[in-house]
N, CA, C and O atoms as a GROMACS GRO file, in nm:
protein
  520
    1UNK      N    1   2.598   2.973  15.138
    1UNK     CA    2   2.574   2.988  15.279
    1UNK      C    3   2.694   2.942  15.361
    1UNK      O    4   2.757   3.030  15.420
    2UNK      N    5   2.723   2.850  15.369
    2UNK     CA    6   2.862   2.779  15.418
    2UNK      C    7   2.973   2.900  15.414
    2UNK      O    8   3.001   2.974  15.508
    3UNK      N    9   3.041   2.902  15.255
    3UNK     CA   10   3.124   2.990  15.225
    3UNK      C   11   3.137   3.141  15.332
    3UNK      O   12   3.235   3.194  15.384
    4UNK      N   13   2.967   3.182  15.336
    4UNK     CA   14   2.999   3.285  15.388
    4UNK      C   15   2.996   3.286  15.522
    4UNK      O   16   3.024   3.396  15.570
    5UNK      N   17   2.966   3.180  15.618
    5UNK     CA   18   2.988   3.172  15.749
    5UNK      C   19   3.129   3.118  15.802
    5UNK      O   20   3.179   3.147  15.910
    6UNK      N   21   3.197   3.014  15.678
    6UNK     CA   22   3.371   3.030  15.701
    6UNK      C   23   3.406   3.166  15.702
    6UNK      O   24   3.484   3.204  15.789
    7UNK      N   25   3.358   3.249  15.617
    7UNK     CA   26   3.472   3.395  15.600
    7UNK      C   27   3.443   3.446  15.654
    7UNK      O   28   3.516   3.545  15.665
    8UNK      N   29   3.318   3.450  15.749
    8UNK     CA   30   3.265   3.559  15.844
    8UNK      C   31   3.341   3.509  15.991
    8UNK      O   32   3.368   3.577  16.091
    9UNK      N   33   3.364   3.371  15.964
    9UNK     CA   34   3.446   3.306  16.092
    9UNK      C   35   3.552   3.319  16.078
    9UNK      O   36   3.603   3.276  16.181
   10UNK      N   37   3.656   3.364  15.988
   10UNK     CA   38   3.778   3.394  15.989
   10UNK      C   39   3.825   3.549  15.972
   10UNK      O   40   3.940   3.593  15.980
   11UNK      N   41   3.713   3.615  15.948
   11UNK     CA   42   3.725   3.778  15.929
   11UNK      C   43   3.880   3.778  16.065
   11UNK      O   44   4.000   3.779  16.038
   12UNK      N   45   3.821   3.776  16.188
   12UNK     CA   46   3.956   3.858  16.260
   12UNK      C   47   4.093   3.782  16.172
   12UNK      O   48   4.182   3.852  16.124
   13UNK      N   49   4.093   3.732  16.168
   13UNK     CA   50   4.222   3.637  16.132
   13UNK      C   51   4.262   3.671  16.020
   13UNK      O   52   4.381   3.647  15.999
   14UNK      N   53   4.181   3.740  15.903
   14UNK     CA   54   4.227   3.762  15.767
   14UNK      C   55   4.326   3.819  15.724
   14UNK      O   56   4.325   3.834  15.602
   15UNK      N   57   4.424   3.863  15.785
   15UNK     CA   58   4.530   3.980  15.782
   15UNK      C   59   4.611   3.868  15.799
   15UNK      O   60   4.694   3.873  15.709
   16UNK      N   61   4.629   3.771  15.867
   16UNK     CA   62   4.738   3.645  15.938
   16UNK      C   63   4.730   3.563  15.845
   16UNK      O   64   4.839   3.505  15.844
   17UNK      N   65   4.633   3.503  15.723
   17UNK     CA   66   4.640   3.417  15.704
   17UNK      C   67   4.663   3.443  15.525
   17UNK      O   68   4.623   3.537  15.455
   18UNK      N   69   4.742   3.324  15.488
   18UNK     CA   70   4.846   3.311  15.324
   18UNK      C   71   4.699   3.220  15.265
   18UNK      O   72   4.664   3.108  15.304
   19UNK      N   73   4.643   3.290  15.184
   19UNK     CA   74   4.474   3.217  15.128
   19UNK      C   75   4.559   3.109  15.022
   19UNK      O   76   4.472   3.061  14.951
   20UNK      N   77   4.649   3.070  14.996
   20UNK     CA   78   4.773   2.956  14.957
   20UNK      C   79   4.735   2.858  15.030
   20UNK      O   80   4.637   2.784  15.029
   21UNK      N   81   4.816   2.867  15.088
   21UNK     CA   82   4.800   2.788  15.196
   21UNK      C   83   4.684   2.713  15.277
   21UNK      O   84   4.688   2.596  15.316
   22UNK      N   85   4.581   2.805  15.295
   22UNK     CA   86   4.441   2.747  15.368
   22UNK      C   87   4.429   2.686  15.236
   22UNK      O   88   4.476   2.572  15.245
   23UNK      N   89   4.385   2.710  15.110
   23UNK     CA   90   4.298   2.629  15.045
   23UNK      C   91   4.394   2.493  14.999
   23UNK      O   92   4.341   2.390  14.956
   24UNK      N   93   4.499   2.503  15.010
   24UNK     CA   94   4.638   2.355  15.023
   24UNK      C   95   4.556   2.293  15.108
   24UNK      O   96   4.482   2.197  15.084
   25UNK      N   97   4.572   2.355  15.215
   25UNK     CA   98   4.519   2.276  15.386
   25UNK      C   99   4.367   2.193  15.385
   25UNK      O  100   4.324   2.088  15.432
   26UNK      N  101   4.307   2.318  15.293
   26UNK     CA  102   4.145   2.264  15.332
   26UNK      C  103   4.135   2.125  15.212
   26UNK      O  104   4.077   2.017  15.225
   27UNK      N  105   4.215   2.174  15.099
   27UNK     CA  106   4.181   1.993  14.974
   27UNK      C  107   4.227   1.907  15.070
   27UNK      O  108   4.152   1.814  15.098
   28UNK      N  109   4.372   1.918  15.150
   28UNK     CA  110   4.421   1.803  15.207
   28UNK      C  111   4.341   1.730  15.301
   28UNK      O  112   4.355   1.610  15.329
   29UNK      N  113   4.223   1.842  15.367
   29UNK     CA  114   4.157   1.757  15.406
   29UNK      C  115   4.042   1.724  15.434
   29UNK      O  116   3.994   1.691  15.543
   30UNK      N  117   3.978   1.736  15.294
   30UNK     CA  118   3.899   1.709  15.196
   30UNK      C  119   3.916   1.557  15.138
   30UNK      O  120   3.838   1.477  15.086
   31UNK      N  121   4.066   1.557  15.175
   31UNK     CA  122   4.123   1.440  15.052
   31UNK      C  123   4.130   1.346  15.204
   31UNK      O  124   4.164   1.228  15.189
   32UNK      N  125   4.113   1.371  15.280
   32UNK     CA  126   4.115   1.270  15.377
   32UNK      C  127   4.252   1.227  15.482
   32UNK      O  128   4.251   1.151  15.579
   33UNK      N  129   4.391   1.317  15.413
   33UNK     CA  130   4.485   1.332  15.456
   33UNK      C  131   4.580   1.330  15.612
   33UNK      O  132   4.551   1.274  15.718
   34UNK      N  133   4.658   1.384  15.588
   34UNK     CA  134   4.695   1.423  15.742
   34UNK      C  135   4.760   1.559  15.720
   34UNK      O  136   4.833   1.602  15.631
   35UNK      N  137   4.704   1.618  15.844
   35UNK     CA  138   4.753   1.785  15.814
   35UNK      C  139   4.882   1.826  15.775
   35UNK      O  140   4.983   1.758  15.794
   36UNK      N  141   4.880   1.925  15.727
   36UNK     CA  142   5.002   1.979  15.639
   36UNK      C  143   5.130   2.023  15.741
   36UNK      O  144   5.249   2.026  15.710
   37UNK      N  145   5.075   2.055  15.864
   37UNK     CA  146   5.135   2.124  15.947
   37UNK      C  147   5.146   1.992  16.103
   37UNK      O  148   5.060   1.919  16.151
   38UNK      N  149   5.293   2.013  16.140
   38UNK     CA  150   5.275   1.913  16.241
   38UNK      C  151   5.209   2.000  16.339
   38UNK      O  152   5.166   2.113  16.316
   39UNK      N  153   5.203   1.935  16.456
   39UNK     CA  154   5.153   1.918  16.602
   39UNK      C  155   5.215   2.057  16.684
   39UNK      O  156   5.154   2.158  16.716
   40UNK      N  157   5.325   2.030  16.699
   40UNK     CA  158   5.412   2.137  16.755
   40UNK      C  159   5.390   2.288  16.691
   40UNK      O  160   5.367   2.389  16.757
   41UNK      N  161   5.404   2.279  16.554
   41UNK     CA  162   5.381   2.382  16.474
   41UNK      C  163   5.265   2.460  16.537
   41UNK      O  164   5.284   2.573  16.581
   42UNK      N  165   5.173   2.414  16.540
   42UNK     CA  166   5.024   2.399  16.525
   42UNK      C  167   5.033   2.480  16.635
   42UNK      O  168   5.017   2.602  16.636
   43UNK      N  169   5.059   2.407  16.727
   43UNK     CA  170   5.045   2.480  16.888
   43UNK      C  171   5.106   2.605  16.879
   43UNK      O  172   5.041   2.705  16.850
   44UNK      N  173   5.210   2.608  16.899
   44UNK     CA  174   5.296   2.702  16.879
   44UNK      C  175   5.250   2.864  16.765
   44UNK      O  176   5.282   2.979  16.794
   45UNK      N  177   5.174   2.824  16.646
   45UNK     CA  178   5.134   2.915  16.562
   45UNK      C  179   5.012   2.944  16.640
   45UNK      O  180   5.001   3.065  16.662
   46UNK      N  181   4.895   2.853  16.702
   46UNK     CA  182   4.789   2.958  16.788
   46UNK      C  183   4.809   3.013  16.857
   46UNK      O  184   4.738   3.113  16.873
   47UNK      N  185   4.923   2.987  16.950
   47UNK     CA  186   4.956   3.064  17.066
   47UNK      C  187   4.965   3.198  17.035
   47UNK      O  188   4.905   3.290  17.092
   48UNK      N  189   5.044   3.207  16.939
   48UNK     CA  190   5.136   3.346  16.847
   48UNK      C  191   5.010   3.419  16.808
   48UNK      O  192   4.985   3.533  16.847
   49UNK      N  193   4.931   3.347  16.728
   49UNK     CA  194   4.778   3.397  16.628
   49UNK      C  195   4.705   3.459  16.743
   49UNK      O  196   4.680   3.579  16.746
   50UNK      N  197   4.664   3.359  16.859
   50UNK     CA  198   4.547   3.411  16.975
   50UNK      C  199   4.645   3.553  17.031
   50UNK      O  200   4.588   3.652  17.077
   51UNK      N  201   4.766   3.549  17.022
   51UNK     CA  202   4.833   3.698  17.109
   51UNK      C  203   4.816   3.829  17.013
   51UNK      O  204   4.796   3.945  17.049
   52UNK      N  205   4.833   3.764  16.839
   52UNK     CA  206   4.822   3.925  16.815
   52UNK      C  207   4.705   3.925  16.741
   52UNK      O  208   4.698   3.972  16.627
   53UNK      N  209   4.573   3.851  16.829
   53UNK     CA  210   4.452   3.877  16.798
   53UNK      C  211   4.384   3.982  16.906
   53UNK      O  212   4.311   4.080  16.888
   54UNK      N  213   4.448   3.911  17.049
   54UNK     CA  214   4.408   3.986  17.134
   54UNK      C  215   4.444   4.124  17.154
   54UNK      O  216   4.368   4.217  17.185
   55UNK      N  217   4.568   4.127  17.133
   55UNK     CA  218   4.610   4.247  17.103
   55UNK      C  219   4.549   4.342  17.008
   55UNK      O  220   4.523   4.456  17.046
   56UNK      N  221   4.526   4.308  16.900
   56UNK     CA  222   4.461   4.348  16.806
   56UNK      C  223   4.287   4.430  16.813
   56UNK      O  224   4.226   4.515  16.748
   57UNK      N  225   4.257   4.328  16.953
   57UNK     CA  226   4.129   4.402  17.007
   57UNK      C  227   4.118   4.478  17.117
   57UNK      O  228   4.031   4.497  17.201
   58UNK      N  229   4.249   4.524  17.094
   58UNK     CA  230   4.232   4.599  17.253
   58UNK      C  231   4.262   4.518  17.366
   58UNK      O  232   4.248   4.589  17.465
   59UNK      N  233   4.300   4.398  17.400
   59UNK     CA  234   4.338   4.340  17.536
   59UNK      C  235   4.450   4.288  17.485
   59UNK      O  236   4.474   4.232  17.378
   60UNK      N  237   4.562   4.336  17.642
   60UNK     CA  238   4.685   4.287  17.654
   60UNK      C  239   4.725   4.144  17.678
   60UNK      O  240   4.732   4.101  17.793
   61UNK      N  241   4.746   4.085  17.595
   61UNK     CA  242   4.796   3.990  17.599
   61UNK      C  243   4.901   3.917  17.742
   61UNK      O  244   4.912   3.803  17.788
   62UNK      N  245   4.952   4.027  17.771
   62UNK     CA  246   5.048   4.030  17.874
   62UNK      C  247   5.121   4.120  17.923
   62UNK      O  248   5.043   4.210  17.954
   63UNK      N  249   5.264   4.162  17.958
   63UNK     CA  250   5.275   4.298  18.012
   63UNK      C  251   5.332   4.367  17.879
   63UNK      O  252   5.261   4.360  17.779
   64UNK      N  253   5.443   4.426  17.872
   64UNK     CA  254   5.485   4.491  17.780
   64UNK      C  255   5.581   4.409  17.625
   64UNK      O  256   5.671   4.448  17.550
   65UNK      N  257   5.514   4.304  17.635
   65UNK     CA  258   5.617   4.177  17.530
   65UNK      C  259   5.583   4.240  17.381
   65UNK      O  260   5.475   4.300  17.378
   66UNK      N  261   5.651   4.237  17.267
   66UNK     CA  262   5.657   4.254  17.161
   66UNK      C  263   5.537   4.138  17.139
   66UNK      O  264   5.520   4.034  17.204
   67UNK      N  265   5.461   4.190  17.028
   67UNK     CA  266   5.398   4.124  16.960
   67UNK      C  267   5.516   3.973  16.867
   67UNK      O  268   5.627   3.979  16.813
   68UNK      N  269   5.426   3.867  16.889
   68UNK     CA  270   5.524   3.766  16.803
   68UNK      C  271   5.492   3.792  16.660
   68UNK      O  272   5.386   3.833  16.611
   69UNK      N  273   5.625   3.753  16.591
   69UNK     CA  274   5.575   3.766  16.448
   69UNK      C  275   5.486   3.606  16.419
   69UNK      O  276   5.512   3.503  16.483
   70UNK      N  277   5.392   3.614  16.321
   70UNK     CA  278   5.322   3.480  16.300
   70UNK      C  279   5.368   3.438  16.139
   70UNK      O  280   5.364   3.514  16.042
   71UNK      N  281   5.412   3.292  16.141
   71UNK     CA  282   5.440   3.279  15.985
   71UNK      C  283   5.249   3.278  15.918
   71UNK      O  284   5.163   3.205  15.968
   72UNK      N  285   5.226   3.362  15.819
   72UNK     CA  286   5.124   3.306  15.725
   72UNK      C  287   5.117   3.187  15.697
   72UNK      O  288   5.035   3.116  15.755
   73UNK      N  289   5.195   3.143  15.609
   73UNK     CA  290   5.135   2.964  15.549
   73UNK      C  291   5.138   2.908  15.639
   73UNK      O  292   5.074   2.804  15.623
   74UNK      N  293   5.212   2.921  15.810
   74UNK     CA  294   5.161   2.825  15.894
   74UNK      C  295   5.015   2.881  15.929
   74UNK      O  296   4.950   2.779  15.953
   75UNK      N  297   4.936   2.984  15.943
   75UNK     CA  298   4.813   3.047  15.959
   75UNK      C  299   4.743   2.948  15.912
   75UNK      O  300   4.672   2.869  15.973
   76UNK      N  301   4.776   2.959  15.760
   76UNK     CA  302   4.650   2.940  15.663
   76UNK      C  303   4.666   2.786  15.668
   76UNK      O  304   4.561   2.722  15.673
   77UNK      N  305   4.793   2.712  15.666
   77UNK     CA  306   4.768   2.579  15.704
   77UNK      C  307   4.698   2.509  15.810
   77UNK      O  308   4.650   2.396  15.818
   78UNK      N  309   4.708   2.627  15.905
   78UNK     CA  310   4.660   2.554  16.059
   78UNK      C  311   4.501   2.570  16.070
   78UNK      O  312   4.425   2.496  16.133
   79UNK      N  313   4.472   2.666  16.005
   79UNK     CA  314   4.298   2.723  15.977
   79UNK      C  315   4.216   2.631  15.887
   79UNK      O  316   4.107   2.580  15.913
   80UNK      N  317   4.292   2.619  15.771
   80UNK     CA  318   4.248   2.520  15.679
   80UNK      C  319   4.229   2.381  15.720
   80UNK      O  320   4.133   2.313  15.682
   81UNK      N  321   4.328   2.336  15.804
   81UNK     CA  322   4.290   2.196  15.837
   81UNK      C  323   4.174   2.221  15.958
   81UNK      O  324   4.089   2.146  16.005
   82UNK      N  325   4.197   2.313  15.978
   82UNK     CA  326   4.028   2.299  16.083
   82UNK      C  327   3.927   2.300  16.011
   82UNK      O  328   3.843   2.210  16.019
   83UNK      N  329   3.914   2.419  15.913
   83UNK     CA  330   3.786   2.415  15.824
   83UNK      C  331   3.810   2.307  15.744
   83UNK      O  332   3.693   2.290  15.778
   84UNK      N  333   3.823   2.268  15.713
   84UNK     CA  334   3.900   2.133  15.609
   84UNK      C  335   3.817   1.990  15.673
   84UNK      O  336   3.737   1.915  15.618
   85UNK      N  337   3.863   1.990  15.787
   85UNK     CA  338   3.824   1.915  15.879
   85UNK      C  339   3.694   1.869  15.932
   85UNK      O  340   3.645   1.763  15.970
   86UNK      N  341   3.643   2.038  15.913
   86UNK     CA  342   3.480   2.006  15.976
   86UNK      C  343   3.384   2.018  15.854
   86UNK      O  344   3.263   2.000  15.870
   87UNK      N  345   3.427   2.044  15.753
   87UNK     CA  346   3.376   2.016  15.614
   87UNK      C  347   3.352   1.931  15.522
   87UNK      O  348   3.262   1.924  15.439
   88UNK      N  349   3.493   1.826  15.555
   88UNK     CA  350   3.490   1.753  15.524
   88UNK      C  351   3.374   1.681  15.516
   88UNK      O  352   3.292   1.695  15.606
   89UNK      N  353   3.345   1.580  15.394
   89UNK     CA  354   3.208   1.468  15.426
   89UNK      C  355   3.256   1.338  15.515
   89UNK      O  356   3.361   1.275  15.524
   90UNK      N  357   3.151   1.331  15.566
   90UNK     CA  358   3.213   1.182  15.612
   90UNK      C  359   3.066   1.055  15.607
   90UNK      O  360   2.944   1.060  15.588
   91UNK      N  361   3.180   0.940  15.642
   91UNK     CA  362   3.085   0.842  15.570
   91UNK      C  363   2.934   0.844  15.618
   91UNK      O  364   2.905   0.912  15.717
   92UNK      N  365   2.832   0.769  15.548
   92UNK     CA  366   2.711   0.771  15.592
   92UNK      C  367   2.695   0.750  15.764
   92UNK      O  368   2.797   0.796  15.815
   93UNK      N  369   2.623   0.710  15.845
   93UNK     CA  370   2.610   0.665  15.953
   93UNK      C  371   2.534   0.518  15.954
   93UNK      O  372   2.412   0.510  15.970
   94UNK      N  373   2.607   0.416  15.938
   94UNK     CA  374   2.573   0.292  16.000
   94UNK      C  375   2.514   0.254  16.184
   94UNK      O  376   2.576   0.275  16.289
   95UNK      N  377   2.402   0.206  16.167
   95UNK     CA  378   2.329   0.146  16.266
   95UNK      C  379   2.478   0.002  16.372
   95UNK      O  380   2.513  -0.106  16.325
   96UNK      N  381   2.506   0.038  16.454
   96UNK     CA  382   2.607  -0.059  16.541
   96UNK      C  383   2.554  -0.191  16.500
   96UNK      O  384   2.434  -0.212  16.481
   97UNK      N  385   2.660  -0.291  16.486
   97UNK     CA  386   2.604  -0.469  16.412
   97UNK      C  387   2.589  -0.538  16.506
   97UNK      O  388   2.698  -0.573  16.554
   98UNK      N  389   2.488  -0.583  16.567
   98UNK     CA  390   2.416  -0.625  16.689
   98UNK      C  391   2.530  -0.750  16.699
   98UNK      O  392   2.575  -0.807  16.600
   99UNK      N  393   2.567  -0.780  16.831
   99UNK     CA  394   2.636  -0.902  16.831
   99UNK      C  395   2.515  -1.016  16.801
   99UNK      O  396   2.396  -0.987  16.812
  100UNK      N  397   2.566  -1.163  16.758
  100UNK     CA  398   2.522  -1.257  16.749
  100UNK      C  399   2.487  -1.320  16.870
  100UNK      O  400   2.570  -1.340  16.958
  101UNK      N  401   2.346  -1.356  16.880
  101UNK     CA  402   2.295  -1.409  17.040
  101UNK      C  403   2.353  -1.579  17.051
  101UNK      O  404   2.328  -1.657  16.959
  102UNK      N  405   2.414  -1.612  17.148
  102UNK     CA  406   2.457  -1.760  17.194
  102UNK      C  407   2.300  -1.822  17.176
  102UNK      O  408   2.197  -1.756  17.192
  103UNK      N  409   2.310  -1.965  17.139
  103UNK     CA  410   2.194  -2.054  17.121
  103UNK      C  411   2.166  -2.104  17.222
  103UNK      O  412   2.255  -2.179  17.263
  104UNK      N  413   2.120  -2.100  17.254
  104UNK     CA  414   2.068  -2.141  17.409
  104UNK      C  415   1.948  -2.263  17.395
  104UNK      O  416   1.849  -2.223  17.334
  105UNK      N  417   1.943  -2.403  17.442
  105UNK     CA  418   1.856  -2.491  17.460
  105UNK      C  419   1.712  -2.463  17.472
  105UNK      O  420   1.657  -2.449  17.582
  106UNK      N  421   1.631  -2.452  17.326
  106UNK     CA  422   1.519  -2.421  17.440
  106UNK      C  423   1.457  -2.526  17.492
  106UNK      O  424   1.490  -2.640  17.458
  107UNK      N  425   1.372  -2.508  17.568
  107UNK     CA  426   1.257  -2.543  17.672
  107UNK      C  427   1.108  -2.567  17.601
  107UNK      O  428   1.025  -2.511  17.528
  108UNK      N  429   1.132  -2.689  17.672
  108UNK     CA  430   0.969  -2.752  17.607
  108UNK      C  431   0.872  -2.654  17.670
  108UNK      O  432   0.923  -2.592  17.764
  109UNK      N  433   0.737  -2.623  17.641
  109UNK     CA  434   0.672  -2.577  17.703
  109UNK      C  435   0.613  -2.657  17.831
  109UNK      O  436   0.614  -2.780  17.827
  110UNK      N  437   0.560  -2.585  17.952
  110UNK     CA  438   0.574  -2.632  18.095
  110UNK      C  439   0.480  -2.794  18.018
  110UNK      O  440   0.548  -2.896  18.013
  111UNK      N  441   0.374  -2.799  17.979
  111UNK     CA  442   0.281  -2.921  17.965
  111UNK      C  443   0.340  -3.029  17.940
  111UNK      O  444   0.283  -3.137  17.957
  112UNK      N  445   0.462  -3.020  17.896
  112UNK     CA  446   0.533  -3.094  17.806
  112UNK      C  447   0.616  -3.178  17.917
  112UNK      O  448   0.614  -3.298  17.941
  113UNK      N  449   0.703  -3.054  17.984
  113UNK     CA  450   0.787  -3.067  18.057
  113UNK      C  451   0.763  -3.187  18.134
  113UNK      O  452   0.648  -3.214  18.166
  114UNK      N  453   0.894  -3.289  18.179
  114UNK     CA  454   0.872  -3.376  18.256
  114UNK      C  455   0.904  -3.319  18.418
  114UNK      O  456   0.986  -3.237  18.460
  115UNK      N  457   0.810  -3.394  18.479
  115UNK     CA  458   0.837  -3.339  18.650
  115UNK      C  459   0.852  -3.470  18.726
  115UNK      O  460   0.849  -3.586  18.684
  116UNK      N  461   0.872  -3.417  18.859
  116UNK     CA  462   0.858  -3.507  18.981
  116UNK      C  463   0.760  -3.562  18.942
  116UNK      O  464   0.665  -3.515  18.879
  117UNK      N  465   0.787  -3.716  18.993
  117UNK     CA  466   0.662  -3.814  19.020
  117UNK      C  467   0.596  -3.799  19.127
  117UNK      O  468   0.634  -3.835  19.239
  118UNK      N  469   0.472  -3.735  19.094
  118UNK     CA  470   0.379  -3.708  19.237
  118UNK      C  471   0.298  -3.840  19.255
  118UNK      O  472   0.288  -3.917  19.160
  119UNK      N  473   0.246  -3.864  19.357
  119UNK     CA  474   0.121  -3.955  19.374
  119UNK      C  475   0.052  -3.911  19.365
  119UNK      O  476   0.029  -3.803  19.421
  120UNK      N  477  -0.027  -3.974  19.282
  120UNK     CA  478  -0.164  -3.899  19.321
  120UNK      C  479  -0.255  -3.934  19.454
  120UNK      O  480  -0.257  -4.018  19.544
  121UNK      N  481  -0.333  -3.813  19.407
  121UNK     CA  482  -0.410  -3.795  19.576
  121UNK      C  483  -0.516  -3.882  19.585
  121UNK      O  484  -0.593  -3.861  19.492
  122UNK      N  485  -0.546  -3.954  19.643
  122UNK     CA  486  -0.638  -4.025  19.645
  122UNK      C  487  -0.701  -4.053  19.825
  122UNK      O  488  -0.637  -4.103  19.918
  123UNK      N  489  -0.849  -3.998  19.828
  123UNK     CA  490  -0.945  -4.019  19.943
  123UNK      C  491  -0.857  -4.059  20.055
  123UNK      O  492  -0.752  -4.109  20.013
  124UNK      N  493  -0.864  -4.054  20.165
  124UNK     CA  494  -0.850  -4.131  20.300
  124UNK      C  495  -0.965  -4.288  20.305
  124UNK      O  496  -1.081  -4.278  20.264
  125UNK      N  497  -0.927  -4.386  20.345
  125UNK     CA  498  -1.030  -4.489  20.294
  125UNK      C  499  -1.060  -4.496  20.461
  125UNK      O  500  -0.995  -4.452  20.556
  126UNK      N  501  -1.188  -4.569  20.456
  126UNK     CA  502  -1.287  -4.541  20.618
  126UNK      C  503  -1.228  -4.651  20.716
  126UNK      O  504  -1.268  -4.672  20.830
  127UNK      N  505  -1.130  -4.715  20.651
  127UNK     CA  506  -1.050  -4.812  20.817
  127UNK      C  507  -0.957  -4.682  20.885
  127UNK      O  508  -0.924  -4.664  21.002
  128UNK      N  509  -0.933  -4.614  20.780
  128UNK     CA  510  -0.779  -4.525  20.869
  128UNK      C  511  -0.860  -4.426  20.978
  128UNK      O  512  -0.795  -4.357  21.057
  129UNK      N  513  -0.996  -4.425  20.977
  129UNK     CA  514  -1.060  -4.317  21.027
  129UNK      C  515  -1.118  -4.349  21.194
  129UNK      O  516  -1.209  -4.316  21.271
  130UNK      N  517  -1.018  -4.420  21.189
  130UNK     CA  518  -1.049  -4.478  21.355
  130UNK      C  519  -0.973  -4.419  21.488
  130UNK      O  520  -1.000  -4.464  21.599
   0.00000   0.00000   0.00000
């Protein structure tokens, strides 16, 4: 199933791309690597790939420019580390490690608790009632 939704996802592209190369690209990163192809490359080869794709379907790319030539093994390198990439396994998913809570003093319960010294209440006595 996989297999055939990569190749069904790379059908336009199949003519561009050195099958060398992608499957180099896709172990490398499989293997956990760093892509085969630098940065610049990279850019530079989609730019080229997306023009004589579009072209390829009927829309002009732009006005009357020559199609660029595209290197293959940069194709299949630059494809592969994408599929490579999203194929890859990756590690399980760990639950985030709760920070450790500060200890904080506890608290007697209120009964316990010492308070203000109240007086107690005691009657009005019958001299003050004059």
């Amino acid at each position: 199933m996989v297999g055939m939704d990569v190749a069904n996802s790379l059908a336009p592209a199949a003519q561009e791309i050195d099958m060398a190369a992608f499957e180099r690209a896709v172990r490398n990163a499989f293997e956990g690597k760093k892509p085969l192809i630098d940065e610049n490359t990279a850019r530079e080869t989609n730019q080229q790939l997306m023009q004589r794709l579009t072209s390829r379907n009927g829309q002009q790319p732009g006005a009357t420019q020559p199609l660029p030539n595209v290197s293959k093994e940069n194709v299949g390198l630059l494809i592969g580390a994408d599929v490579g990439r999203s194929l890859a396994p990756r590690p399980a998913w760990k639950p985030p490690r709760r920070r450790a809570r500060r200890r904080t003093r506890r608290r007697a319960p209120p009964s316990s608790r010492r308070t203000r010294s109240r007086r107690a209440f005691s009657p009005p006595s019958p001299a003050c009632n004059t």
